[in-house]
Backbone bond lengths (Angstrom), bond angles and torsions (degrees), N, CA, C in turn:
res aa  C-N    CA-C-N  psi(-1)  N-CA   C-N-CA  omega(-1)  CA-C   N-CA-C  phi
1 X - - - 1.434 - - 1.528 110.17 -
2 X 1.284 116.53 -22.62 1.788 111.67 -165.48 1.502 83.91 -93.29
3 X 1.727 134.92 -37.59 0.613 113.68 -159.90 1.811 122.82 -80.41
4 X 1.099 95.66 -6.52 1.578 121.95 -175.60 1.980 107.16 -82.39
5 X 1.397 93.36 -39.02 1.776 98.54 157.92 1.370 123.18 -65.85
6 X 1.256 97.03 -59.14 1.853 95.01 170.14 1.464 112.84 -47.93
7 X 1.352 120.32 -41.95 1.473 106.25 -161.40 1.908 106.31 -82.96
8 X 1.211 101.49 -30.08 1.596 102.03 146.07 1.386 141.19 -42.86
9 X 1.230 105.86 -59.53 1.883 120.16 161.66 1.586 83.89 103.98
10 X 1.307 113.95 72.52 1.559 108.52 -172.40 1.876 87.03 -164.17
11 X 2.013 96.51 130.87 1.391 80.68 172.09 1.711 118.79 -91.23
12 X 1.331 111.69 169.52 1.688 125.64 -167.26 1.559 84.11 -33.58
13 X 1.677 105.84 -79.26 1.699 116.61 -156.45 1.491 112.16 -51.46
14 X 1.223 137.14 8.44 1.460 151.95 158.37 1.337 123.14 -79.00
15 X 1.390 114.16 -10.05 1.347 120.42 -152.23 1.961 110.84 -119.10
16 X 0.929 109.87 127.37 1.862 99.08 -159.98 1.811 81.34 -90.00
17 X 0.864 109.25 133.70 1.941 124.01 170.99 1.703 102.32 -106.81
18 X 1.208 111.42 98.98 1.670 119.88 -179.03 1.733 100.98 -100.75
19 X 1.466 100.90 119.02 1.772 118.57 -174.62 1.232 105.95 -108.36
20 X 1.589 130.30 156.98 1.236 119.62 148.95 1.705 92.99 -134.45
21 X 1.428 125.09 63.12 1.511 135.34 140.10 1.657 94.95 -168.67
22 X 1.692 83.80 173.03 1.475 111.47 -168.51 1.778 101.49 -49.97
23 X 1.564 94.68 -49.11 1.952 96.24 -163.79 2.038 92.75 -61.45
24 X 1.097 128.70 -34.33 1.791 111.54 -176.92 1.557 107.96 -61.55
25 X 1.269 108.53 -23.90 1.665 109.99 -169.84 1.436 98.03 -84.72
26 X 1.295 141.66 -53.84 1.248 150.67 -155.64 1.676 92.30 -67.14
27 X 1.775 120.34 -51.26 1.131 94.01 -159.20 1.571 118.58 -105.05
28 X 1.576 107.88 3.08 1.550 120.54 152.17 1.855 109.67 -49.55
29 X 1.145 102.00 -31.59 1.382 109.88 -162.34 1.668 105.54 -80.79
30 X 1.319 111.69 -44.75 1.224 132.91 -169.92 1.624 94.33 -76.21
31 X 1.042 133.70 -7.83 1.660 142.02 175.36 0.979 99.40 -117.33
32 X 0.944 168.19 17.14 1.711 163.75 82.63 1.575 104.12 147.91
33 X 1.734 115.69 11.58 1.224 110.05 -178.57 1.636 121.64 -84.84
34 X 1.206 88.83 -179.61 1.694 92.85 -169.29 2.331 97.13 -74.61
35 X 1.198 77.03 153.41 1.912 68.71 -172.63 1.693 104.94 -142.19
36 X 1.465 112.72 118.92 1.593 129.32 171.98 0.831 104.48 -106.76
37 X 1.498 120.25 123.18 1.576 137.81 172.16 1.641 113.37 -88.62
38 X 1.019 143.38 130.37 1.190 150.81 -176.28 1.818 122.55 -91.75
39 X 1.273 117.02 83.08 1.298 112.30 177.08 1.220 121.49 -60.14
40 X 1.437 121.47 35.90 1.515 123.53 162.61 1.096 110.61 -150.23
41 X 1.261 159.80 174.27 1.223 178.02 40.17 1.347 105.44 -120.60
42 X 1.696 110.20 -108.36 1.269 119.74 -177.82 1.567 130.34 -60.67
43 X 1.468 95.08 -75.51 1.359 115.64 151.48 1.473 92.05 71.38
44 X 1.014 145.25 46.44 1.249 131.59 -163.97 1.920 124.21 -103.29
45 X 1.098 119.10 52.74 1.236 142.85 -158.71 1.268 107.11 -139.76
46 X 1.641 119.19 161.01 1.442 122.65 152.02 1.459 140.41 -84.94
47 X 1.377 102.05 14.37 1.685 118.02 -175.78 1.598 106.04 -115.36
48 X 1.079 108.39 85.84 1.630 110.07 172.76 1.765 115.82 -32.58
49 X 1.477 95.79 124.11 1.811 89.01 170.23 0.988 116.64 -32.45
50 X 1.445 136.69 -59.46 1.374 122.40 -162.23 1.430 123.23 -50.41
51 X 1.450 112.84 6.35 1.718 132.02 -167.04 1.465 102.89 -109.29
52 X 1.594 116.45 -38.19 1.404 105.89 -154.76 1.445 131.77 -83.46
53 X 2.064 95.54 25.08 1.572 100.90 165.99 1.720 109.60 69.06
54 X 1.613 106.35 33.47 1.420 97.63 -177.11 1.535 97.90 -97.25
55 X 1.584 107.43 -170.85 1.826 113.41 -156.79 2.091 79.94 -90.61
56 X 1.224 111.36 -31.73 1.588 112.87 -171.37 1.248 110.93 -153.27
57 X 1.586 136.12 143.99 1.426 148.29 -143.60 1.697 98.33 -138.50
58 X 1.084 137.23 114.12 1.351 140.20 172.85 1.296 104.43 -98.76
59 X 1.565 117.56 154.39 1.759 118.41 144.94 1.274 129.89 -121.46
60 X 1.298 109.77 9.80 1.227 127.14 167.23 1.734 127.22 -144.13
61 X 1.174 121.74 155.90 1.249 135.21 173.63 1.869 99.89 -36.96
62 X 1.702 98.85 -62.36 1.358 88.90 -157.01 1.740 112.34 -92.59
63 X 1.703 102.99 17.25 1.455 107.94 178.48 2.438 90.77 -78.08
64 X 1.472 93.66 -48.18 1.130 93.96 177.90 1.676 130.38 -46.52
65 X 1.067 100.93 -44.71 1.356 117.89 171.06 1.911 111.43 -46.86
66 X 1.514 93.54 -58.38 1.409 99.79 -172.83 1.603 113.77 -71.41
67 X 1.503 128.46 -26.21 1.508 152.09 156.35 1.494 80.53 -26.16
68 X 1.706 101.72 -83.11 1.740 108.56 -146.77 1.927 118.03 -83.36
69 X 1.534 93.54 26.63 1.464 111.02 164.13 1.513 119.00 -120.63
70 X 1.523 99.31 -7.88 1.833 117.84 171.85 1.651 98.37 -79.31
71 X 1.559 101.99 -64.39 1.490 109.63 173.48 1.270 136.03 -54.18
72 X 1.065 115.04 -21.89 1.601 132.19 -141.81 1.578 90.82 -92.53
């Protein structure tokens, strides 16, 4: 992931990291980027997104959408 910023020319904390499990949130986080967890898709864990300590929590496609036009 850092290395995918660098090759961008963009720093980590600039960068929205969109997960749908715990490990996308943990390691957006661990790269200092901004991190939205997705209460739908995969989700495939026993800790409901709304737990996994992300920077923003969606439940839909187009909640996301509207997130990364707040952020954007």
């Amino acid at each position: 992931m850092l290395h995918a910023a660098e090759l961008l020319d963009t720093a980590p904390e600039r960068i929205v990291y969109v997960g749908d499990d715990l490990c996308d949130v943990q390691a957006g986080f661990a790269a200092g980027m901004i991190t939205v967890a997705t209460a739908y898709g995969y989700c495939g864990n026993d800790i409901p997104p709304h737990h996994w300590h992300a920077n923003h929590v969606v439940d839909s496609p187009e909640d996301l959408q509207q997130l990364l036009r707040d952020i954007g």
